[in-house]
MARFILO-620085 format. One line per field, with one value per residue (C-alpha): x, y, z; residue in one letter. Coordinates in steps of 0.001 Angstrom, whole numbers. Example, Ala and Ser with C-alpha at 12.3 -4.5 7.8 and 13.67 -1.06 7.14 Angstrom:
REM residues 2
east 12300 / 13670
north -4500 / -1060
up 7800 / 7140
aa a / s
***
This chain:
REM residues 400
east -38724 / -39031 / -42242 / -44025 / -45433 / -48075 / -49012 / -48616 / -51696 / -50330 / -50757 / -52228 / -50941 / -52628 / -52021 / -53557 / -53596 / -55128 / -55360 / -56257 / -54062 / -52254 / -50363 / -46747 / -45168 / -42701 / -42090 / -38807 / -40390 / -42734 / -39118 / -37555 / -40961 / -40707 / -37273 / -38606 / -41844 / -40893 / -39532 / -42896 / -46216 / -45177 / -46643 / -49655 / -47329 / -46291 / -50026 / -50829 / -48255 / -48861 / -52398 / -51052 / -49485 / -52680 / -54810 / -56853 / -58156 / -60052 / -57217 / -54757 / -57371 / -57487 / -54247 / -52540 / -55298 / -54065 / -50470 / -51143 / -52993 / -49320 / -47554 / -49427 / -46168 / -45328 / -46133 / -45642 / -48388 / -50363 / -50188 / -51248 / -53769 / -55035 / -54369 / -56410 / -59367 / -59516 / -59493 / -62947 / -64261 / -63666 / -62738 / -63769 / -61559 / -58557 / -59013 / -58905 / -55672 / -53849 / -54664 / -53602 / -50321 / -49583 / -50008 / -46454 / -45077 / -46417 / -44221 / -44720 / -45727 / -47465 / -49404 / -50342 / -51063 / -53068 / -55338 / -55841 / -57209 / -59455 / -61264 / -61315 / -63072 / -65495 / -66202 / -64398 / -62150 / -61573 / -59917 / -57848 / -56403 / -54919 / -53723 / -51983 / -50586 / -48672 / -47263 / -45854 / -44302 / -42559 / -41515 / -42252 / -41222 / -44262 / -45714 / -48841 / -48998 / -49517 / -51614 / -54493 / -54058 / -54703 / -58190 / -59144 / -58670 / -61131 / -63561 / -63337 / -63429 / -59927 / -58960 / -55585 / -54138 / -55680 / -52862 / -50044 / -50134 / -50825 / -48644 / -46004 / -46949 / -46758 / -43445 / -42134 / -44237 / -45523 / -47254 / -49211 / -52653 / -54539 / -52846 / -53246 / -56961 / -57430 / -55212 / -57639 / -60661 / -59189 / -58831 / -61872 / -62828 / -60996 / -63034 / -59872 / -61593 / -58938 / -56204 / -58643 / -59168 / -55183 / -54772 / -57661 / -56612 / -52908 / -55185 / -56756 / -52953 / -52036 / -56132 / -58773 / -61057 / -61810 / -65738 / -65303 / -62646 / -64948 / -67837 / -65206 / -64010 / -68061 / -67743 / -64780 / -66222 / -69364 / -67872 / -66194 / -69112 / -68538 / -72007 / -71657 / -68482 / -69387 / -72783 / -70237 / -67874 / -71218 / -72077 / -68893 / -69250 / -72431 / -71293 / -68040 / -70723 / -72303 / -68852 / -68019 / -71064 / -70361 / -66580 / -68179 / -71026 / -68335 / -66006 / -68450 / -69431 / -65817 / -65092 / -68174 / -66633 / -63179 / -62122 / -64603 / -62132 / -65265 / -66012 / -62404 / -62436 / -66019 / -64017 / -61335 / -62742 / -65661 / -61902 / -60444 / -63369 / -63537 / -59613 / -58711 / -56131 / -53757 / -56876 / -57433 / -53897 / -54677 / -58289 / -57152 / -53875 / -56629 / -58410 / -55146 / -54524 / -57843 / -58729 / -57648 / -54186 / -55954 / -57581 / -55094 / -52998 / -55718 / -55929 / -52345 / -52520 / -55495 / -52788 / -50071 / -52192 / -53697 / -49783 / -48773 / -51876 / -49800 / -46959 / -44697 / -43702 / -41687 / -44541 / -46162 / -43724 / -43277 / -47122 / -47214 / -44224 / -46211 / -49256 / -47188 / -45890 / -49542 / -50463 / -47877 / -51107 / -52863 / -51763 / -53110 / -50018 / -47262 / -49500 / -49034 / -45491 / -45008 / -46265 / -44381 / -40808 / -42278 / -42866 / -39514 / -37784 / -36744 / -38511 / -36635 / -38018 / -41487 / -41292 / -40554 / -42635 / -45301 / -44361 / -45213 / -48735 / -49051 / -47962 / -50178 / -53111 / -53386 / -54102 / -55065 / -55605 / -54147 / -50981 / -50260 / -50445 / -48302 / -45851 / -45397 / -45194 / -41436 / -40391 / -40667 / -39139 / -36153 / -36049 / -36990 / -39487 / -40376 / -41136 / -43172 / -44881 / -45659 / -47515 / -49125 / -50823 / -52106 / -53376 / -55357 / -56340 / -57676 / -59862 / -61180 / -62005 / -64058 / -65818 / -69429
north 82680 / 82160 / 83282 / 80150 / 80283 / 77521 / 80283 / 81124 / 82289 / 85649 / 85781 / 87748 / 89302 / 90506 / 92730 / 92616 / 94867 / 95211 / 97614 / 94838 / 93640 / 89956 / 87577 / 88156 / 85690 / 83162 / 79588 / 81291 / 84199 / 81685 / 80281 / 83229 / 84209 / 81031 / 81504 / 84981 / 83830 / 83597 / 87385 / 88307 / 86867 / 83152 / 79879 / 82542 / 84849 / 80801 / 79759 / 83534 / 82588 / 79933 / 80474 / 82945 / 80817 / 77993 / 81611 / 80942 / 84039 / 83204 / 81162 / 84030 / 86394 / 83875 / 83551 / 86916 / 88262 / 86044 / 86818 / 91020 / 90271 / 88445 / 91414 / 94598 / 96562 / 94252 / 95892 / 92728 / 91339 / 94118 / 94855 / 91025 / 91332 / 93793 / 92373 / 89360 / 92104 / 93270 / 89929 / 89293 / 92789 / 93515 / 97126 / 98665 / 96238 / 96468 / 100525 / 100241 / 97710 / 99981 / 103243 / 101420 / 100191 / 104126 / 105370 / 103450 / 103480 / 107043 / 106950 / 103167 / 103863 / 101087 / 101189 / 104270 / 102967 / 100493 / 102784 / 105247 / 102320 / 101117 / 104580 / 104931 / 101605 / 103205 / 106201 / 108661 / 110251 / 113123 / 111151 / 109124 / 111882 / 113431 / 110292 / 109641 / 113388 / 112424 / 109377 / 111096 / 113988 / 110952 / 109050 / 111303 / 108255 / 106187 / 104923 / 103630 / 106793 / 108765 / 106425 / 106220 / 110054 / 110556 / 108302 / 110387 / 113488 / 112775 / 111731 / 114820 / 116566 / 117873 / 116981 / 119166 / 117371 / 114128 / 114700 / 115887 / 112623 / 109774 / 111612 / 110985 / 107342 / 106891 / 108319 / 105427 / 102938 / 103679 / 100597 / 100930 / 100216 / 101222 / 104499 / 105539 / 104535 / 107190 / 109666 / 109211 / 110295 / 113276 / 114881 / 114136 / 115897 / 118990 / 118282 / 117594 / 114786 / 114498 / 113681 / 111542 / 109063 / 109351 / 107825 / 105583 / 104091 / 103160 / 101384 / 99565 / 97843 / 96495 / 94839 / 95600 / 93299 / 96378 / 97074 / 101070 / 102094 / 101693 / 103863 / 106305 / 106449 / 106631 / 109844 / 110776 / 110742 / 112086 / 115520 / 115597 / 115367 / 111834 / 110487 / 106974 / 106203 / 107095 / 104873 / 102128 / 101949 / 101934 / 98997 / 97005 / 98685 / 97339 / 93360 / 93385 / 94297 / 91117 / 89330 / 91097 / 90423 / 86393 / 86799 / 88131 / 85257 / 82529 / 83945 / 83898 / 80139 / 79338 / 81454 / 79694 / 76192 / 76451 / 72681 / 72085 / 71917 / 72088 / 75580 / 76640 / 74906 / 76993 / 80064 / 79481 / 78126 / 81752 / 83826 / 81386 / 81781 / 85958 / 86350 / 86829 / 84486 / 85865 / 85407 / 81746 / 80994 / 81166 / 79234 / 76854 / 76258 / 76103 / 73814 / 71354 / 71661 / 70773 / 67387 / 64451 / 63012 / 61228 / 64359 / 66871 / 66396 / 68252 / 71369 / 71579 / 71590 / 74263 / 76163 / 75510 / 77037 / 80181 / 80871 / 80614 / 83044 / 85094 / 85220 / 82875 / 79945 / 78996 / 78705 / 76722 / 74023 / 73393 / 73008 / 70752 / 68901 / 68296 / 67174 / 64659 / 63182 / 62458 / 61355 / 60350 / 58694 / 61786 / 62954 / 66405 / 67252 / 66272 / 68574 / 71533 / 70799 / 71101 / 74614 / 75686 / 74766 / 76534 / 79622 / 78963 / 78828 / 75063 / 73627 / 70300 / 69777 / 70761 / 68350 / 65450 / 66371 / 66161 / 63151 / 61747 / 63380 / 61639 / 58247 / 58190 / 59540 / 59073 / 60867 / 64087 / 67116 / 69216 / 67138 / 67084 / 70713 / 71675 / 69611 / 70674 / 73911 / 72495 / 71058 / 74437 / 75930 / 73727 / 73985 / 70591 / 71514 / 67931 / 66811 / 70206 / 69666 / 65867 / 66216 / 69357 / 67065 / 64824 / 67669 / 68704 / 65592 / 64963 / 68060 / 66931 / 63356 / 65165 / 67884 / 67615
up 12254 / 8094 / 6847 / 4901 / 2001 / 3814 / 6395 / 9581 / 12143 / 13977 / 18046 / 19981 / 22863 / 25978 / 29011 / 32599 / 35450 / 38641 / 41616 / 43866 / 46725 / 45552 / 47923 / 46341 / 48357 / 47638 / 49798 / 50222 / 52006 / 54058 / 54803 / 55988 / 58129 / 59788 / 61078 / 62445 / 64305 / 67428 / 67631 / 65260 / 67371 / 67508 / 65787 / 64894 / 62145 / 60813 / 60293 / 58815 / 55782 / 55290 / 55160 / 52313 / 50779 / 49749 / 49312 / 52414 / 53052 / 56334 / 57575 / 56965 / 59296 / 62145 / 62388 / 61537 / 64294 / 66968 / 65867 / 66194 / 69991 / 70894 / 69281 / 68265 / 67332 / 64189 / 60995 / 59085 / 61079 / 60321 / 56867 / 55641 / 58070 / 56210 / 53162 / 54660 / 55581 / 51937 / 50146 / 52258 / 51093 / 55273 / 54248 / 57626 / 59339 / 56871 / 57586 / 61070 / 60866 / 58638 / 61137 / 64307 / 62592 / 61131 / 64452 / 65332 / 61594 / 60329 / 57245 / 56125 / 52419 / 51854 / 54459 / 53590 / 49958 / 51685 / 53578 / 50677 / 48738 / 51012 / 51320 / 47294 / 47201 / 49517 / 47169 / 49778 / 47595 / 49487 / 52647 / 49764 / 48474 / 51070 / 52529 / 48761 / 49026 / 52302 / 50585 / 47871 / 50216 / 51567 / 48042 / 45117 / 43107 / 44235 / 40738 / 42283 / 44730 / 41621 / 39478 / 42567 / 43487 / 39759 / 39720 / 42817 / 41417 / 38256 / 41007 / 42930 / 39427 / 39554 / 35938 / 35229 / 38435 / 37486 / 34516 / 36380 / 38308 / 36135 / 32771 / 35837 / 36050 / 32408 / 32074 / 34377 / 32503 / 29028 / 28662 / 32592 / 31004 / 33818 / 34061 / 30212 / 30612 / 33689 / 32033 / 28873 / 30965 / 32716 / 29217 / 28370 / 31573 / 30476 / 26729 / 25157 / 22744 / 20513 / 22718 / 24766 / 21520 / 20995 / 24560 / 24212 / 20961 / 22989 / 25480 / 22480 / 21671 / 24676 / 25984 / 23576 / 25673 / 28074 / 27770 / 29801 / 27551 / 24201 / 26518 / 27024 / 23346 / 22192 / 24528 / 23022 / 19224 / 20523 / 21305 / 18393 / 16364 / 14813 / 16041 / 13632 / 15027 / 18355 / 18027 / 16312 / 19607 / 22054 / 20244 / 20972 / 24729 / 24771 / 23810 / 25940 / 28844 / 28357 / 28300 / 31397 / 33458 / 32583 / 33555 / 36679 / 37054 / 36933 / 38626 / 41513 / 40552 / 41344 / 44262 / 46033 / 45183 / 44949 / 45146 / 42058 / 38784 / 36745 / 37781 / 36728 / 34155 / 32366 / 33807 / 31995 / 28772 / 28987 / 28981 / 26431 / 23874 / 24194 / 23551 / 27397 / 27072 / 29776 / 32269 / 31462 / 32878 / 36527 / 36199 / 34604 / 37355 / 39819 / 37685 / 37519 / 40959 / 41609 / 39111 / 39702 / 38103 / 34426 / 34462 / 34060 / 30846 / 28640 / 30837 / 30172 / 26999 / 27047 / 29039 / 26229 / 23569 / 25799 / 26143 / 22760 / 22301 / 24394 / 22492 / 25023 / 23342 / 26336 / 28529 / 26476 / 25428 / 29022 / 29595 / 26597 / 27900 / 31037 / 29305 / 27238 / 30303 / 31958 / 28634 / 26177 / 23825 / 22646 / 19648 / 19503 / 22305 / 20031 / 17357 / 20025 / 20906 / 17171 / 17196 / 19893 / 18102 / 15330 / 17351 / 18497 / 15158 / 15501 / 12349 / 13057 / 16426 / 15020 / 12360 / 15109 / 16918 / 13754 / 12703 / 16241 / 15901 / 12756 / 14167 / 16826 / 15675 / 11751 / 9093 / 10246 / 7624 / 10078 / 10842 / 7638 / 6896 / 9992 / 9054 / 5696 / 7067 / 9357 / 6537 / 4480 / 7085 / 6713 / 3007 / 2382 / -696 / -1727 / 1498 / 2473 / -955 / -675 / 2860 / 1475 / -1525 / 1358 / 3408 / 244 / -412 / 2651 / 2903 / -234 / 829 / 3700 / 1782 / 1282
aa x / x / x / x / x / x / x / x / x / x / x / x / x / x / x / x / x / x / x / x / x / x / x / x / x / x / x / x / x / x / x / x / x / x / x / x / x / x / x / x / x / x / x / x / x / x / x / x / x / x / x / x / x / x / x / x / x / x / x / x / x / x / x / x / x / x / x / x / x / x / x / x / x / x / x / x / x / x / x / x / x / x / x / x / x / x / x / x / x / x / x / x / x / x / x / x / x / x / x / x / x / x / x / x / x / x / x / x / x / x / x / x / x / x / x / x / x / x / x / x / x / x / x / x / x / x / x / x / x / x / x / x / x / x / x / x / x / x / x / x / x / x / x / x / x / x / x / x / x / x / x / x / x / x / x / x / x / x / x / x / x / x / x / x / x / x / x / x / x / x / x / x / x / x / x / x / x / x / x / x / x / x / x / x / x / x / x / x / x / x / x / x / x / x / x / x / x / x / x / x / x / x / x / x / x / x / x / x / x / x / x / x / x / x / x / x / x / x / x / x / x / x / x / x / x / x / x / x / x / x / x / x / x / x / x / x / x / x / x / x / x / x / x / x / x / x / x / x / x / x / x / x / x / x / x / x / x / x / x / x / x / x / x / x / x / x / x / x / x / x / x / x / x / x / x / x / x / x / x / x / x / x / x / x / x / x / x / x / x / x / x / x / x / x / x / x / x / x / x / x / x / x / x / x / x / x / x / x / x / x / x / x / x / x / x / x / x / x / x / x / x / x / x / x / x / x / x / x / x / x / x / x / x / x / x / x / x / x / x / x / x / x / x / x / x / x / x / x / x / x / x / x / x / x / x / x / x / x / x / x / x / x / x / x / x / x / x / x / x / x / x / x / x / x / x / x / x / x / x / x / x / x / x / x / x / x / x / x / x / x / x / x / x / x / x / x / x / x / x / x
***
């Protein structure tokens, strides 16, 4: 896209990652399980995907344990079972599960995966290693294999293999955030504080929103003598802690009641306002989902701009398409849609799409400005310069 010599605000991208277990199913895989139920524990295995499929933990427990009493030998059944176990923080049961089903499938990887995660979450490192050593006898290429082994071994103090494993999980994905983060503490368990802060400071460019990894880079700076930059990274530590323990406060408000849009929508709009814009996305789908129809077109648009925050102006055209179609009278979405041509280099759908904002909703500083910005882009100087005078104008009428 042309720079402007109006300006252009830059985006900010972010990256999220997780160790926890996540439904990846598809309808097409509900499909195909469907078709199979009545080789696979019957009308039970249906209800367990489908439970799945609305994120009805309980449901999927119910019916996946009914399924495994019909058929005990189906490891399908077995692993979302446990799956089902861990999503309720039933760790003991998902355990159990995953040891019964290993006794018939010794080398199911996953499963193995599985069961090696459920003991680190219980602080027994020990049993998780060696678990995670047998799955990677059995696929040395196992990314995640190596990744958990690797936060294991820092637990059990075994820093030089902690870095064996996860440098090998890097090398298959430089930009594994999780992985880089880990592999920053083990040196800094073998006091190598300068290559620590060289990791760390990766970690920074892809999710600088991470309170542990500014403790660890205070440490970091602290053993290399650099107390005032040390006390200078505590401090941000310190405020992403309180941003952290409010993440976790409504997250809990809207876990306890789900069907409540308003709950997804604060949990959305807390990650919105601290730059978590990739973690607004799914509140605010659950918020949509969950609000009636005249309700929905400006959580779209909230969507729209967390995605162009993102850096995906694809995304967010389509969001802003769908608020536009709930609500073709707001003006502020033809505003958005503007922005997202711009971001995708089609000044002459912006400036339509400006224009519109404009028609419906008057003179607005701000439509003006954006759409002398399109027509810059599309060389049209008088017309970029003539809404720029109004835009000026405008913000002079409404100055003090």
């Amino acid at each position: 896209m042309r720079s402007s010599r109006f300006g252009r605000k830059p985006v900010r991208k972010a990256l999220v990652g997780s160790l926890r277990p996540t439904w990846r199913v598809t309808a097409v895989w509900v499909a195909l399980t469907v078709a199979a139920s009545a080789q696979s524990g019957g009308i039970a295995t249906y209800d367990g995907f489908q439970a799945i499929y609305a994120e009805d933990d309980l449901a999927a427990i119910a019916a996946f344990e009914a399924a495994s009493a019909q058929d005990p030998t189906q490891r399908a059944i077995a692993y979302y079972l446990g799956l089902a176990y861990e999503h309720e923080n039933q760790r003991r049961k998902a355990i159990e599960t995953y040891e019964r089903a290993l006794t018939r499938h010794p080398d199911d990887v996953e499963m193995l995966y599985r069961l090696a995660a459920n003991h680190s979450e219980l602080n027994d490192a020990e049993t998780a290693a060696g678990l995670l050593a047998r799955l990677i006898e059995l696929d040395p290429y196992h990314a995640r294999g190596h990744h958990l082994l690797g936060i294991q071994e820092i637990a059990l103090g075994r820093h030089d293999a902690a870095i064996a494993h996860l440098e090998r999980t890097i090398e298959w994905n430089e930009r594994n955030y999780g992985a880089l983060f880990e592999l920053g503490r083990a040196y800094l368990g073998v006091r190598d504080a300068k290559t620590a802060i060289e990791i760390f400071e990766r970690v920074e460019r892809l999710d600088a929103n991470q309170p542990q990894l500014y403790f660890n880079m205070a440490r970091g700076y602290q053993l290399l003598g650099d107390r005032d930059r040390s006390r200078v990274l505590m401090e941000r530590f310190q405020k992403l802690q309180v941003e952290s323990q409010e993440d976790e406060r409504l997250t809990r408000a809207a876990q306890s009641d789900p069907s409540n849009p308003d709950v997804w929508v604060d949990l959305a709009r807390h990650y919105f306002e601290t730059g978590q814009y990739a973690q607004s996305i799914r509140p605010l789908d659950r918020a949509i989902v969950q609000s009636p129809q005249d309700k929905r077109a400006p959580l779209y648009e909230k969507m729209a701009l967390a995605y162009l925050q993102m850096g995906l102006p694809d995304d967010a055209q389509q969001a802003t398409i769908q608020a536009i179609r709930l609500d073709p009278t707001v003006a502020s979405f033809y505003n958005t849609l503007g922005t997202t041509a711009m971001f995708m280099d089609r000044p002459d759908m912006a400036a339509e799409a400006f224009l519109q904002a404009i028609r419906i909703g008057g003179d607005f500083a701000e439509f003006h400005l954006n759409l002398a910005r399109a027509f810059d882009a599309m060389g049209r100087a008088e017309d970029a310069a003539q809404h720029y005078r109004r835009y000026q104008l405008l913000i002079d009428q409404s100055a003090p």
